[in-house]
C-alpha positions as CSV (number, residue, x, y, z in Angstrom):
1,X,-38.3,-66.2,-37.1
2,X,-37.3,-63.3,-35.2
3,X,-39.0,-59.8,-35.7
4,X,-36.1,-57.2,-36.1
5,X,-38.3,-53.9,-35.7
6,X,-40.1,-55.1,-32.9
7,X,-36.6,-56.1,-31.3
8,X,-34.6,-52.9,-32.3
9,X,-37.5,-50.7,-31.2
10,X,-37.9,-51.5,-27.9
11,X,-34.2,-50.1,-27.2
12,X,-34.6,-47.1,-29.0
13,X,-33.8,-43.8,-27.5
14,X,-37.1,-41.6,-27.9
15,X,-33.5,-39.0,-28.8
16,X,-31.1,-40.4,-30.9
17,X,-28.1,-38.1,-30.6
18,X,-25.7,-41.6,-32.6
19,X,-26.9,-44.0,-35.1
20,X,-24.9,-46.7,-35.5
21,X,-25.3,-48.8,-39.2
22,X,-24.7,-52.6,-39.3
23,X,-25.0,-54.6,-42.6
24,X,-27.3,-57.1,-41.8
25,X,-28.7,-59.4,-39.2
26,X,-26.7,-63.2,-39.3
27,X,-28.0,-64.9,-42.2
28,X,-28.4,-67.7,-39.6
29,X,-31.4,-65.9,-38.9
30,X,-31.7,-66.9,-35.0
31,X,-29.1,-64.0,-33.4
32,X,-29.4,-60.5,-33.6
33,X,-28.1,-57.4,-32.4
34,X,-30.9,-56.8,-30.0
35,X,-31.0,-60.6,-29.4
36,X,-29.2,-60.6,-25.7
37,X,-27.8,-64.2,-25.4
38,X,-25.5,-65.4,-22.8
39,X,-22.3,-65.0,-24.6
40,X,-20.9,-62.5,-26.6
41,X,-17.8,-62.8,-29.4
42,X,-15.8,-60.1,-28.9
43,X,-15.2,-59.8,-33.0
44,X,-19.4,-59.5,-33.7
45,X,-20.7,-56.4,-34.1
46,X,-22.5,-56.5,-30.6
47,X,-18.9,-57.3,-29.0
48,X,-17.5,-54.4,-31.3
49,X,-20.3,-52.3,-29.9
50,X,-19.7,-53.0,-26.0
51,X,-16.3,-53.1,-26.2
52,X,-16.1,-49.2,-27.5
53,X,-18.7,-48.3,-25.0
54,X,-18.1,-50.4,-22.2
55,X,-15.0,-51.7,-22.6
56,X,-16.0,-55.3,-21.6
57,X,-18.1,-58.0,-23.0
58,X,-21.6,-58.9,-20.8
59,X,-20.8,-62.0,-19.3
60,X,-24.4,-63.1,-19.0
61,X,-27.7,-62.1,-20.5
62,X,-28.7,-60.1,-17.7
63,X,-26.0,-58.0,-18.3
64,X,-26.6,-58.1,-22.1
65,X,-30.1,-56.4,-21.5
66,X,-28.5,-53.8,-19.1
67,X,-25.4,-52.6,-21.8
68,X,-29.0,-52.5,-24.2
69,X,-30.5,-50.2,-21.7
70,X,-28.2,-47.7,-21.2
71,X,-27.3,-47.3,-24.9
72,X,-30.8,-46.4,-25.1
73,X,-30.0,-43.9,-22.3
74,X,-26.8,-42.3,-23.9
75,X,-29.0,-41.9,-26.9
76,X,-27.7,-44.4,-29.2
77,X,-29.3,-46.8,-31.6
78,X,-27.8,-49.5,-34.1
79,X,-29.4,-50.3,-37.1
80,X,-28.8,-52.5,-40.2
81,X,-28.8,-51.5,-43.8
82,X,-31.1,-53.8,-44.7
83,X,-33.9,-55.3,-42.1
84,X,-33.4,-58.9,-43.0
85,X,-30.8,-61.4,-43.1
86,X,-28.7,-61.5,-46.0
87,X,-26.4,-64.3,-47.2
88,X,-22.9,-62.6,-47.7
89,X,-20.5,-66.1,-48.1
90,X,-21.1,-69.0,-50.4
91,X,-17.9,-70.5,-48.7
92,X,-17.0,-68.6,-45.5
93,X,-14.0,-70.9,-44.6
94,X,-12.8,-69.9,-47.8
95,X,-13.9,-66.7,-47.5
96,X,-15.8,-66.5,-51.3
97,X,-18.4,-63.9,-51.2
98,X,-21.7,-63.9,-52.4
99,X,-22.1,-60.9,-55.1
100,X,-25.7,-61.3,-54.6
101,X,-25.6,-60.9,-50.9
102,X,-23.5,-57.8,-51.7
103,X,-25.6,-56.2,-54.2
104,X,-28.7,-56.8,-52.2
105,X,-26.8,-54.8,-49.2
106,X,-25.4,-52.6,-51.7
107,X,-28.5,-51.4,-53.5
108,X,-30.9,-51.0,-50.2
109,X,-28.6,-47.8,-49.2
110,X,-30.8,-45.7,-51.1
111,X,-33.7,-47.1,-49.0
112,X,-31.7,-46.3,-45.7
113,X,-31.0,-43.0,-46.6
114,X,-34.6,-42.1,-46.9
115,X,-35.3,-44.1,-43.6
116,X,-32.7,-41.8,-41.7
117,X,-34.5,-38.9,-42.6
118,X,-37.4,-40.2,-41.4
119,X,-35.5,-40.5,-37.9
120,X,-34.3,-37.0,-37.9
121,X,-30.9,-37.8,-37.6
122,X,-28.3,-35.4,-38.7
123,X,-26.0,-37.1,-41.1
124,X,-23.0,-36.3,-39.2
125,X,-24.3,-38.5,-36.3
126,X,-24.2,-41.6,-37.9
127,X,-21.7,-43.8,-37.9
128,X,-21.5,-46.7,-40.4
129,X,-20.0,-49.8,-39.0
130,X,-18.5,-51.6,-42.1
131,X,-18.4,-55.1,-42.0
132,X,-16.9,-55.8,-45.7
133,X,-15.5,-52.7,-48.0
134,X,-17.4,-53.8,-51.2
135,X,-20.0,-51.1,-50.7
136,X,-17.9,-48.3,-49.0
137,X,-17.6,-46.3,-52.1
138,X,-21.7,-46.0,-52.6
139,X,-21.5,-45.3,-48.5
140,X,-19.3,-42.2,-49.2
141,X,-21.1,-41.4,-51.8
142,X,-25.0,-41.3,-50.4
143,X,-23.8,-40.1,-47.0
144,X,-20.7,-37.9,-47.7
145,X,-20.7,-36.4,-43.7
146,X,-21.1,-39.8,-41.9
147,X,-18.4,-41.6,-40.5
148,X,-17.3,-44.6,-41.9
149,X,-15.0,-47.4,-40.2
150,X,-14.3,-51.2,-39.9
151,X,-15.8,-53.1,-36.8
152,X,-11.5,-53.1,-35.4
153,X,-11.3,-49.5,-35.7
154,X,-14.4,-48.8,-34.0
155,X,-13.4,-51.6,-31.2
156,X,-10.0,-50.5,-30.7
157,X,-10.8,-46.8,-31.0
């Protein structure tokens, strides 16, 4: 099983000037944002990520660990809502949610919000990264000066 925290923390900036929110890690439970593999899909949220920073997908795990590394140096750090993986389809191919996936998601916001403030992050510097829009309304609603946007907008913007 992989340890998140341990994983996440070791590219965190000792500064975090942009927090970017995920939903969950992969319900697969062997990938991970802070997981460098060998080969990145440009519509996961680590290809979303490099693609608006870098412009380019790593094409190797070497150069995985070095778009990690200088995140960590422009200050910014990705998070998830919730620290463990969470199924989110009963049928993916048919693309049939899991309510109970969602509501898990859904009702560990409050818990983000108090482990934000425990980062010293100013609202206005986080970004969430919405995979699915079934809990953007509580999102505007518990962090009303965050910005809010789908993986594409982020990508392309």
């Amino acid at each position: 099983m992989i340890n998140y925290s341990d994983l996440a923390n070791k590219y965190k900036p000792d500064i975090i000037d942009t927090l970017l929110v995920g939903e969950a890690p992969p319900q697969s439970g062997k990938s991970y944002f802070y997981l460098p593999v060998n080969q990145v899909n440009a519509g996961s949220l680590p290809g979303t990520v490099f693609i608006h920073y870098f412009g380019i997908l790593p094409q190797s795990k070497k150069e995985y660990i070095y778009f990690l590394e200088q995140l960590r140096r422009r200050r910014i750090w990705v998070i998830d809502i919730i620290d463990e993986p969470v199924e989110v389809w009963i049928n993916r191919s048919k693309w049939i949610k899991n309510p109970a996936g969602i509501n898990k998601i859904s009702n560990n916001l409050p818990s983000l919000k108090k482990r934000i403030a425990e980062l010293n992050i100013n609202e206005r510097d986080v970004t969430f990264l919405l995979a699915r829009n079934d809990y953007a309304s509580k999102v505007r609603t518990l962090f009303p000066n965050s910005i809010k946007t789908t993986w594409s907008k982020f990508r392309n913007g």
